[in-house]
N, CA, C and O of each residue as an XYZ file, in Angstrom:
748
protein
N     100.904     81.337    110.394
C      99.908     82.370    110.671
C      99.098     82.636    109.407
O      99.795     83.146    108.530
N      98.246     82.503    109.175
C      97.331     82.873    108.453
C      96.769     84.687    108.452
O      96.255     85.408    109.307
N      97.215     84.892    106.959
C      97.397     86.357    106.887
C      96.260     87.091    106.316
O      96.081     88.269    106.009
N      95.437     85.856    106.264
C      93.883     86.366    105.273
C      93.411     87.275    106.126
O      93.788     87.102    107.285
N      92.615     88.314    105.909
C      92.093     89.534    106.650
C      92.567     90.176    107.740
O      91.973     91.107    108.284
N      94.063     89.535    108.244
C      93.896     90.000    109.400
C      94.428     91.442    109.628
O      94.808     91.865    110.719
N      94.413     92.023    108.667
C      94.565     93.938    108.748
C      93.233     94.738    107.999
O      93.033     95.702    107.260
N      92.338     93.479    108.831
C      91.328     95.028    108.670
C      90.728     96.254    109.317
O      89.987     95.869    110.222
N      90.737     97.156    109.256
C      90.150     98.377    109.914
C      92.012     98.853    109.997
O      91.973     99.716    110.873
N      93.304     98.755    109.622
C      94.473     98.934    109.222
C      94.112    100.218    108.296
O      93.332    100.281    107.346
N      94.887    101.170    108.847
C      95.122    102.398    107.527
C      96.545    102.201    107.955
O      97.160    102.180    109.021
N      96.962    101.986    105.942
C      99.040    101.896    106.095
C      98.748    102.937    104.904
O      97.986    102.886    103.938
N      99.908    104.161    105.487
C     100.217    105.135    104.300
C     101.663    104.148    103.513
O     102.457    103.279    103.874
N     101.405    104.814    102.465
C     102.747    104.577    101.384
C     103.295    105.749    100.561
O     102.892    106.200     99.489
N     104.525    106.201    101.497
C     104.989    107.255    100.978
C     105.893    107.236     99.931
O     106.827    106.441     99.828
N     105.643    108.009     99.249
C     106.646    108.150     97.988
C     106.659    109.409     96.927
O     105.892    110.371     96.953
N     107.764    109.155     95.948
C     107.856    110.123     95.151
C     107.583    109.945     93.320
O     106.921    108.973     92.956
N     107.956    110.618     92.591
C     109.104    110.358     91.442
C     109.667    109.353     91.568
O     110.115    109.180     92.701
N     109.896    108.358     90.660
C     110.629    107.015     90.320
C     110.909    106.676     91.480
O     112.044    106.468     91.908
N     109.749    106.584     92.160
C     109.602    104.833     93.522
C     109.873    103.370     92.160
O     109.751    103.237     90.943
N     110.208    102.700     93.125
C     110.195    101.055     92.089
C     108.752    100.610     92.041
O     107.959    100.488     92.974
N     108.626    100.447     91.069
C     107.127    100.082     90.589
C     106.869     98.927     91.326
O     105.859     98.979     92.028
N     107.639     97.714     91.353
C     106.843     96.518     92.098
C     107.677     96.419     93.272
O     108.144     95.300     93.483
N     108.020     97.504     94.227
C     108.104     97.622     95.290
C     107.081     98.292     96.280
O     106.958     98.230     97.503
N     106.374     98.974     95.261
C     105.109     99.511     95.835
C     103.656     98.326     95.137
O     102.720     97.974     95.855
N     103.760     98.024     94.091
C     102.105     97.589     93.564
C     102.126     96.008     94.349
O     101.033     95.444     94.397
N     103.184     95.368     94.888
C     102.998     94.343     95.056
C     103.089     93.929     96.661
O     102.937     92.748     96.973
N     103.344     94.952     97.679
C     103.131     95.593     98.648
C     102.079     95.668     98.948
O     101.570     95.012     99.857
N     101.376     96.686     98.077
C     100.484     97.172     98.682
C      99.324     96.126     98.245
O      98.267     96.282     98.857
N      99.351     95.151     97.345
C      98.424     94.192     96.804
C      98.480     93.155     98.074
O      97.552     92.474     98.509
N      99.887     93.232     98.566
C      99.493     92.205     99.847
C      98.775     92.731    101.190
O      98.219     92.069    102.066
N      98.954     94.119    101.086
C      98.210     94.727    102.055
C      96.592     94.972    102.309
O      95.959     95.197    103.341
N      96.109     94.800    100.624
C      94.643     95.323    100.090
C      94.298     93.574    100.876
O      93.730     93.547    101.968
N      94.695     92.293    100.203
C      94.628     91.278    100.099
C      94.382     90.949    101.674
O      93.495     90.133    101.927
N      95.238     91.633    102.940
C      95.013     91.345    104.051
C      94.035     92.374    104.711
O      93.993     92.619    105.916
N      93.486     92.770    104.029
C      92.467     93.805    104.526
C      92.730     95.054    105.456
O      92.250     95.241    106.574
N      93.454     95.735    104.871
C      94.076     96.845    105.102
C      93.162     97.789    104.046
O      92.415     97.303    103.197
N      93.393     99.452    104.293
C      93.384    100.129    103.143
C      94.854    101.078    103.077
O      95.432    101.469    104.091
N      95.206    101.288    102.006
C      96.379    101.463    102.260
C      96.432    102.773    101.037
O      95.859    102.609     99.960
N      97.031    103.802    101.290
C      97.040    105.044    100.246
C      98.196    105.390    100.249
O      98.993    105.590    101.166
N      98.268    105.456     99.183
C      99.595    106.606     98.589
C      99.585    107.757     98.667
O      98.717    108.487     98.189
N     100.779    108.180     99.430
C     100.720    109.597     99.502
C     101.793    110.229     99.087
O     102.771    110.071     99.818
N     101.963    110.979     98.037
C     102.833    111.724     97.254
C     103.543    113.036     97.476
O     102.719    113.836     97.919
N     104.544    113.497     97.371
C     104.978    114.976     98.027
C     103.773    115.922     97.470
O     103.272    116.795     98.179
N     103.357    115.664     96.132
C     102.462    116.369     95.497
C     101.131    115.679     94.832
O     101.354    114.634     94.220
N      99.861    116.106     94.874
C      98.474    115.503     94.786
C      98.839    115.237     93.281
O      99.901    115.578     92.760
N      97.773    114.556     92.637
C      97.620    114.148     91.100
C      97.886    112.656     90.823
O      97.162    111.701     91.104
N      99.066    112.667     90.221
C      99.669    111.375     89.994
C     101.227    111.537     90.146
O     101.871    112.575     90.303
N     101.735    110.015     90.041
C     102.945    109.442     90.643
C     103.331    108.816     89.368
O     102.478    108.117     88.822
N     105.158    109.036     88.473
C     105.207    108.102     87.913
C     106.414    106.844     88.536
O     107.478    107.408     88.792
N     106.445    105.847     88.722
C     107.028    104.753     88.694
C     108.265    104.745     87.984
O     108.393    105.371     86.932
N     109.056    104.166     88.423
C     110.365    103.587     87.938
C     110.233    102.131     87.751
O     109.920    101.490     88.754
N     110.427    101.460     86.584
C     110.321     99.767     86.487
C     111.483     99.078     86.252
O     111.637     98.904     85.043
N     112.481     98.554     87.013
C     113.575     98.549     86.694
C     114.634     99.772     86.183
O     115.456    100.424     86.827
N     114.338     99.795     85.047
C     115.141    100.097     84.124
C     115.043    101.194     83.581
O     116.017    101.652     82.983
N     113.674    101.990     83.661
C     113.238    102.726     82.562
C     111.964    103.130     83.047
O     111.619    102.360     83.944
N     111.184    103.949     82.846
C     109.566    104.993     83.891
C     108.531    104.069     83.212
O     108.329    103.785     82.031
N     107.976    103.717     84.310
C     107.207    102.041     84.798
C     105.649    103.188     84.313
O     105.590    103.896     83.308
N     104.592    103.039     85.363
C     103.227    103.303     84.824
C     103.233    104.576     85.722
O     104.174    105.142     86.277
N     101.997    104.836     85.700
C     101.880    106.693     86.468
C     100.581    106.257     87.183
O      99.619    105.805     86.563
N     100.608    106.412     88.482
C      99.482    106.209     89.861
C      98.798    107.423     90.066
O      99.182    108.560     89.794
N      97.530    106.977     90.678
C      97.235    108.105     91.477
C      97.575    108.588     92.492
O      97.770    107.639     93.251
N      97.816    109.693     93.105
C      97.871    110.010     94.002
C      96.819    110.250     95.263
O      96.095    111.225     95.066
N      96.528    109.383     96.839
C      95.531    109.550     97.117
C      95.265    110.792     98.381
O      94.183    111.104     98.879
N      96.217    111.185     98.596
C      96.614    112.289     99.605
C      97.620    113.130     99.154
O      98.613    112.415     99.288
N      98.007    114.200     98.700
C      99.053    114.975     98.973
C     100.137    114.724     99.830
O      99.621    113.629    100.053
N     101.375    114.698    100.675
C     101.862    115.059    101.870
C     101.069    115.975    102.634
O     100.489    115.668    103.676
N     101.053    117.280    102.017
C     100.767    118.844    102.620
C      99.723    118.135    103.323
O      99.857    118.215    104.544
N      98.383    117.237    102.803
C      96.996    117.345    103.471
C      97.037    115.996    104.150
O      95.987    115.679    104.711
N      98.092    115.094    104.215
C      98.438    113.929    105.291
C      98.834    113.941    106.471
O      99.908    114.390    106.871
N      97.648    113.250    107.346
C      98.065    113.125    109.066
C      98.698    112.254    109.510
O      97.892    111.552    110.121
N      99.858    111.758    109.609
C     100.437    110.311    109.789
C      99.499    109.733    110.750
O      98.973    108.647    110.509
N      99.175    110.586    112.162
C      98.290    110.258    113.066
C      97.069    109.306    112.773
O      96.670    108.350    113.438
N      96.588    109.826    111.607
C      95.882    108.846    111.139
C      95.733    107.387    110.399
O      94.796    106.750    109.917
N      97.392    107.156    110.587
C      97.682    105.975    109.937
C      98.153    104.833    111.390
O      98.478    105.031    112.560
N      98.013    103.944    110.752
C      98.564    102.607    111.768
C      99.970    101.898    110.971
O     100.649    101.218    111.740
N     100.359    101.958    109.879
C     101.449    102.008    109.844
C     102.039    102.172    108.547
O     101.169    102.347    107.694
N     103.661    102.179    107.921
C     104.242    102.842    106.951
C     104.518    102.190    106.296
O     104.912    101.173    106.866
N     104.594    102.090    104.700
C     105.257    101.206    104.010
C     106.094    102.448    102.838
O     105.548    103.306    102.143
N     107.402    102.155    102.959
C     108.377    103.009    102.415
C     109.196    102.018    100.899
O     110.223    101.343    100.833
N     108.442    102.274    100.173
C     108.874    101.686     98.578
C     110.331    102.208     98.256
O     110.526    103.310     98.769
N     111.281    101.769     97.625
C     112.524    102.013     97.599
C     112.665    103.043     95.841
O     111.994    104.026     95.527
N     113.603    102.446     95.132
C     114.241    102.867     93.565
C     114.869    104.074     94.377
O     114.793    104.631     95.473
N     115.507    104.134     93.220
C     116.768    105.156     93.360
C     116.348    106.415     93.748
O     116.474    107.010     94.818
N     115.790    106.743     92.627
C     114.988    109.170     92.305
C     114.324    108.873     93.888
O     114.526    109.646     94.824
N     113.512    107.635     94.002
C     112.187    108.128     95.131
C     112.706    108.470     96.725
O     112.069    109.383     97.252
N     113.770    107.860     97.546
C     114.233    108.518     98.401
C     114.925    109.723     98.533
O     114.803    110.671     99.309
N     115.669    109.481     97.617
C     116.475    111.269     97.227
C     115.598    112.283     96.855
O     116.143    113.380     96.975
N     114.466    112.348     96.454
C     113.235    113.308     96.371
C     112.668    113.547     97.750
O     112.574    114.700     98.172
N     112.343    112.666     98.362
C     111.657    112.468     99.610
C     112.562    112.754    100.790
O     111.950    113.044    101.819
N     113.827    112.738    100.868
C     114.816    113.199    102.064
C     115.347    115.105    101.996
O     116.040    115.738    102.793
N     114.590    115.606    100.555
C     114.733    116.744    100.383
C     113.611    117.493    100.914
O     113.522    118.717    101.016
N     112.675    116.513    101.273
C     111.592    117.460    102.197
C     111.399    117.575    103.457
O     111.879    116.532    103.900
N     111.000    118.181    104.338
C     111.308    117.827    105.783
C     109.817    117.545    106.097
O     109.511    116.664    106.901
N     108.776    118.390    105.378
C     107.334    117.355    105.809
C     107.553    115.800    105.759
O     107.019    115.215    106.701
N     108.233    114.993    104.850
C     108.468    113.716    104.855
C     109.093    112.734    105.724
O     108.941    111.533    105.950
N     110.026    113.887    106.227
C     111.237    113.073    107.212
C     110.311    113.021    108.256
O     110.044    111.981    108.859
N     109.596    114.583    108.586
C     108.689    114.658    109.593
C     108.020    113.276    109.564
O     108.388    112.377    110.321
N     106.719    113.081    108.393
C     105.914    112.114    108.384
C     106.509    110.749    109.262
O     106.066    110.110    110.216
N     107.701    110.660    108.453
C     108.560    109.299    108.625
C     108.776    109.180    110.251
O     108.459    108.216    110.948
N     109.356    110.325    110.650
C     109.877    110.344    112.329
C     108.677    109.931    113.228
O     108.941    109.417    114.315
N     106.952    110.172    112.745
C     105.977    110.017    113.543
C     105.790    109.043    113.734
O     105.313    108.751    114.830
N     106.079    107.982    112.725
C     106.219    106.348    113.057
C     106.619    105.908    113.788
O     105.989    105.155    114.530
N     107.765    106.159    113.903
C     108.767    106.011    115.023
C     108.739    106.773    116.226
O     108.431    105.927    117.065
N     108.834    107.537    116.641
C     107.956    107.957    117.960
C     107.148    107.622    118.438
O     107.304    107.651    119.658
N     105.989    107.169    118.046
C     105.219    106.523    118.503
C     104.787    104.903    118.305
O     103.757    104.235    118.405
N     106.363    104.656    117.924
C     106.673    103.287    117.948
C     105.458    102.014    116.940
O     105.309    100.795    117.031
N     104.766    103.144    115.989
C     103.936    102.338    114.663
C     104.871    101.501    113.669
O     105.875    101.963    113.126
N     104.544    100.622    113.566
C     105.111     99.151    112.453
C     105.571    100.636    110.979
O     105.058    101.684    110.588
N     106.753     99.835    110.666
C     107.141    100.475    109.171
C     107.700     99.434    108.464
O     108.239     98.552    109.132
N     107.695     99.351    107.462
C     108.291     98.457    106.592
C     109.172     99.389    105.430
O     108.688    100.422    104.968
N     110.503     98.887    105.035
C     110.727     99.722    103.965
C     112.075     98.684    103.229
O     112.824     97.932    103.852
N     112.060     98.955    101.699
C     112.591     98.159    101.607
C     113.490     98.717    100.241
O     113.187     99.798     99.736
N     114.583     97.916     99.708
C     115.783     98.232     99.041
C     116.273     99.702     99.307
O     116.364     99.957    100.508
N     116.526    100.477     98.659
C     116.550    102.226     99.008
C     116.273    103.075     99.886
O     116.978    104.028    100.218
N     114.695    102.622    100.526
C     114.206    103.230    101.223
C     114.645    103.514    102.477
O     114.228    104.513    103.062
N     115.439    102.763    102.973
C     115.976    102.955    104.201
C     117.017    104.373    104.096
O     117.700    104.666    105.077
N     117.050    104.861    103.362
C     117.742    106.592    103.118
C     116.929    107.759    103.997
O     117.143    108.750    104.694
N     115.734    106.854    103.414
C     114.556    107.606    104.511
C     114.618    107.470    106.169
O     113.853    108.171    106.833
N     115.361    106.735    106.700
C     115.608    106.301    107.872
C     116.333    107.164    108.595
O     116.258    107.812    109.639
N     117.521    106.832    107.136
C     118.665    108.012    107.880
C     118.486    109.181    108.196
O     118.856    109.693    109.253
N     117.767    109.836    107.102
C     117.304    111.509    107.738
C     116.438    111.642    108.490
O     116.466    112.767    108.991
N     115.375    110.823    108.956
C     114.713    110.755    110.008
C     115.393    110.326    111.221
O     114.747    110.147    112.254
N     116.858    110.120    111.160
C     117.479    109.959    112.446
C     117.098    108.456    113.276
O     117.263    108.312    114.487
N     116.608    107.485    112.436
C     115.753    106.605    113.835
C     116.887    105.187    113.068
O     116.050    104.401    112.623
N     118.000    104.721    112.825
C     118.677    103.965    112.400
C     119.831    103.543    113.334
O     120.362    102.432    113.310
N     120.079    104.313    113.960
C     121.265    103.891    115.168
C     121.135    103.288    116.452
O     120.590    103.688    117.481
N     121.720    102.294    116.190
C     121.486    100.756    117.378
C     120.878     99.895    116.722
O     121.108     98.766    117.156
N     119.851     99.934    115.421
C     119.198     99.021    114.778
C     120.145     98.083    113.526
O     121.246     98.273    113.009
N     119.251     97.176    113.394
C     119.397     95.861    112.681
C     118.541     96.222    111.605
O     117.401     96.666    111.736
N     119.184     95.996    110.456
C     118.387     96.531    109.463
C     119.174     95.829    107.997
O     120.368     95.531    108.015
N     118.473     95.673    107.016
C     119.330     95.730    105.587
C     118.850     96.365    104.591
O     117.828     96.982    104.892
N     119.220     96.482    103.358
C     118.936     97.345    102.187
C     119.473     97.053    101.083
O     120.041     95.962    101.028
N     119.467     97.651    100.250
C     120.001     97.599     98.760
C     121.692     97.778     99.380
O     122.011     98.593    100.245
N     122.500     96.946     98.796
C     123.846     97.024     99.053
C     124.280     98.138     99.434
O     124.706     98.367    100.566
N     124.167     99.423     97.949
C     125.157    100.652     97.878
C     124.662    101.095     99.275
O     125.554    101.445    100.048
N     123.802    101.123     99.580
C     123.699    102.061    100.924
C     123.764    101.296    102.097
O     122.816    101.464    102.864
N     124.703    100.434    102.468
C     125.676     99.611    103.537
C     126.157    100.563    104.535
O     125.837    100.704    105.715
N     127.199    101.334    103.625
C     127.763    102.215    104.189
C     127.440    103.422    105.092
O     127.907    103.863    106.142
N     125.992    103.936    103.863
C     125.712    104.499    104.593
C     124.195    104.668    105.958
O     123.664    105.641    106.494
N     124.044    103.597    106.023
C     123.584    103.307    106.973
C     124.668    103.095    107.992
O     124.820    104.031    108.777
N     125.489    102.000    108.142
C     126.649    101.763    108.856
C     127.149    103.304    109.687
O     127.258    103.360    110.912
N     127.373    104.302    108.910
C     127.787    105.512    109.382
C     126.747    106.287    109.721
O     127.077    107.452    109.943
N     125.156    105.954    109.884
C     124.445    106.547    110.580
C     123.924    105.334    112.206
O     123.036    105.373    113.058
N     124.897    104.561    111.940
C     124.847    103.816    113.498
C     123.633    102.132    113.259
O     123.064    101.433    114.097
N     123.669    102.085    112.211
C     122.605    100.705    112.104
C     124.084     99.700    111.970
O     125.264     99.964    111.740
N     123.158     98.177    112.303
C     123.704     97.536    112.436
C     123.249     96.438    110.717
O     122.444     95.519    110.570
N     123.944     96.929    109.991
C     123.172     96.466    108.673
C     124.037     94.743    108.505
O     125.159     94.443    108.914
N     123.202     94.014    107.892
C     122.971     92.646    107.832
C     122.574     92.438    106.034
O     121.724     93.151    105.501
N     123.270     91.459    105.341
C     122.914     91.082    104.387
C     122.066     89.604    104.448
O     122.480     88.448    104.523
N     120.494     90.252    104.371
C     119.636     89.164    105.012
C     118.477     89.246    103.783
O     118.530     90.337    103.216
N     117.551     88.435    103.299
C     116.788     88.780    102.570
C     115.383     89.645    103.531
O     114.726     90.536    102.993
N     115.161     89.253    104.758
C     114.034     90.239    105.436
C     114.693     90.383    107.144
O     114.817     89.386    107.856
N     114.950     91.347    107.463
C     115.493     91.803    108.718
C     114.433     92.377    109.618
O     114.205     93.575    109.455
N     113.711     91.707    110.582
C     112.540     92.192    111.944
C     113.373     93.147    113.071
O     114.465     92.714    113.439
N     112.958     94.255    113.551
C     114.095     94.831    114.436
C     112.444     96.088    115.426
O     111.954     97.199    115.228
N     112.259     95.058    116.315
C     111.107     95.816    116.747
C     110.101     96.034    115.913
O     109.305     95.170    115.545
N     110.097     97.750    115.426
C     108.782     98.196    114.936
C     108.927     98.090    113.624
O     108.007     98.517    112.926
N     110.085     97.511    112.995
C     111.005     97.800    111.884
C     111.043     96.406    111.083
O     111.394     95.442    111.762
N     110.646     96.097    109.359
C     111.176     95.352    108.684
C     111.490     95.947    107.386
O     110.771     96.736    106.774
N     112.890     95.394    106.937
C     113.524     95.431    106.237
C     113.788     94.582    105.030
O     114.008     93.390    105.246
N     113.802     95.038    103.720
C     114.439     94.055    103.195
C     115.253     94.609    101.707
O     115.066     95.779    101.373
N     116.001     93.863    100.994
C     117.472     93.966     99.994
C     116.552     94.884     98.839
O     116.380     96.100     98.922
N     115.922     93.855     97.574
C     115.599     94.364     96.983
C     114.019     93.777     96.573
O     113.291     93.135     97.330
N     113.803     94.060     95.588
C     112.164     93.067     94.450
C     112.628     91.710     94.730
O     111.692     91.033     95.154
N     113.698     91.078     94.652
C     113.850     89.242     94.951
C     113.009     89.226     95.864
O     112.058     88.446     95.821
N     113.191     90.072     96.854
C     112.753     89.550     98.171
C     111.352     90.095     98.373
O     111.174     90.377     99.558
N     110.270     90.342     97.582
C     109.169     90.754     98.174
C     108.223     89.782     98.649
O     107.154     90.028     99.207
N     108.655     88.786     98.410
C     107.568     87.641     98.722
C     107.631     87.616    100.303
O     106.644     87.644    101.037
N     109.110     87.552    100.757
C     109.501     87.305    102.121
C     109.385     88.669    103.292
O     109.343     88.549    104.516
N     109.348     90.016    102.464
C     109.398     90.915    102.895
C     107.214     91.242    103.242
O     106.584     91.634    104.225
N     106.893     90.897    102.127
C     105.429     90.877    102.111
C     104.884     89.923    103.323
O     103.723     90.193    103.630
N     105.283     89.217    103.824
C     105.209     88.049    104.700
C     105.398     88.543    106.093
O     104.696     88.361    107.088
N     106.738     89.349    105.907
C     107.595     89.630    107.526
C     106.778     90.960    107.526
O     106.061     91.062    108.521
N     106.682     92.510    106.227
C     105.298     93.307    106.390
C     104.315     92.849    107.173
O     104.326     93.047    108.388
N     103.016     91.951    106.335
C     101.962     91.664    106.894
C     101.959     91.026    108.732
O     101.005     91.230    109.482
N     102.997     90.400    109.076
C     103.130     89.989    110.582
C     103.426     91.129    110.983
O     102.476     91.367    111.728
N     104.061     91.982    111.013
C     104.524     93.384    111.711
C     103.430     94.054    111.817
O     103.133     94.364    112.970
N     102.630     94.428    110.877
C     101.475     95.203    110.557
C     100.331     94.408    111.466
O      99.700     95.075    112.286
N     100.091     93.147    111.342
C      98.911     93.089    112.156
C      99.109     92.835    113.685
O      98.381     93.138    114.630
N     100.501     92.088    113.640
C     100.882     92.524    115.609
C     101.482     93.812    115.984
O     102.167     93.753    117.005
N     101.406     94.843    115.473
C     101.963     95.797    116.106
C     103.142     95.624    116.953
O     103.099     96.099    118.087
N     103.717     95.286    116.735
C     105.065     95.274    117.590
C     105.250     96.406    117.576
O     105.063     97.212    116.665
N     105.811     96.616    119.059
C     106.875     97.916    119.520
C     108.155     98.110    119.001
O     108.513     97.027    118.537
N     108.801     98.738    118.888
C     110.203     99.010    119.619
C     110.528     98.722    120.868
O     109.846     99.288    121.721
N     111.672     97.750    121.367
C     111.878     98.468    122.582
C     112.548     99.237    123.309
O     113.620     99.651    122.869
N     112.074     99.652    124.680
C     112.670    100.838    124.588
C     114.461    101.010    124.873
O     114.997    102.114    124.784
């Protein structure tokens, strides 16, 4: 499939916080700009965003929406950047979980990958699904009812998944197909 343009007129939000993984989001969303999408970051709070890079606080983003002033409604679909701080910030808000749950209800493409799937869990939408993630949180996905898989990119309906940064090439790939066929869930 040839992935050149084919998400244009695509609005994908990218939610995040405090120490998201830096090239879990810039290299994402570079495949998203690249397929002709526009794609914004939207932060619990307006201004800027700093990054986590591995190891140590990566670069500082803009922020292009607030949460508070974001309509998910207005998006076509989600891309959920992982690192450690950025889900545990983001599962402490309930505008977020909210945001997150609208995807899923109305059955819009999400992608999320290493960590991010924490975000899943408090949005409740993980049980019966096929999914993978960053190891440590096996478990706890497992005990919110997913069916977790050590896979480098996992498709599950409206849903792709993947481990960690190894895998963005493959995850960027199984993203961009999700995103421009809209796949459902089913029911």
């Amino acid at each position: 499939m040839n992935t050149e343009k084919n998400l244009s007129g695509k609005k994908v939000a990218i939610l995040l916080s405090e120490g998201f993984e830096e090239v879990e989001m810039t290299k994402p969303r570079q495949a998203l700009q690249d397929a002709g999408a526009t794609a914004h970051i939207i932060g619990l709070k307006g201004g800027d965003v700093k990054a986590w890079d591995m190891d140590d606080w990566g670069e500082t983003y803009d922020v292009d929406l607030a949460l508070d002033a974001a309509d998910p409604a207005q998006y076509d679909a989600l891309l959920l950047p992982g690192g450690v701080i950025n889900p545990d910030n983001l599962r402490q808000s309930d505008k977020a979980i909210s945001f997150v749950k609208h995807f899923f209800s109305e059955q819009k493409p999400v992608a999320a990958i290493c960590h991010a799937p924490i975000m899943l869990i408090e949005a409740d939408v993980v049980d019966g699904r096929t999914l993978t993630s960053f190891p440590s949180i096996k478990t706890d996905l497992k005990n919110a009812g997913a069916n977790w898989v050590d896979q480098q990119v996992v498709n599950d309906g409206n849903l792709v998944t993947s481990r960690n940064p190894d895998d963005i090439p493959a995850f960027n790939k199984g993203m961009i197909e999700l995103f421009a066929n809209g796949v459902k869930a089913s029911a």
